[in-house]
Phi, psi and omega in degrees: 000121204280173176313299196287337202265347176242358154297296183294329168318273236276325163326323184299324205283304177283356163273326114015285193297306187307288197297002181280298183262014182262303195278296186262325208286330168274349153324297185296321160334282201306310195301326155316299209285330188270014161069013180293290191257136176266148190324303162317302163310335154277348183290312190296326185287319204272271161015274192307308204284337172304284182340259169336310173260024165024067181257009176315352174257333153349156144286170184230145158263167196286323176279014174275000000 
């Protein structure tokens, strides 16, 4: 992967991680707290995407 091609890479990657923890992650909250999605199920998602945008040092909210 050439300079420029991990330059661009790793910008997707925090645009990726914002709209993860700006965008979705507080929707599946509320969507929790509103009995829409149950909690195990966000839990496990919040889990996988953590996994994946290797957000582990991130803080976690508990209803997620």
């Amino acid at each position: 992967m050439t300079r420029s091609a991990r330059a661009v890479h790793a910008a997707k990657l925090v645009e990726l991680r914002a709209w993860y923890l700006a965008g979705l992650r507080p929707k599946l909250t509320e969507a929790v707290g509103s009995g829409t999605v149950p909690a195990p199920a966000a839990a496990a998602l919040d889990r996988r995407l953590r996994d994946f945008l290797d957000l582990a040092d991130e803080p976690r909210e508990e209803a997620a």
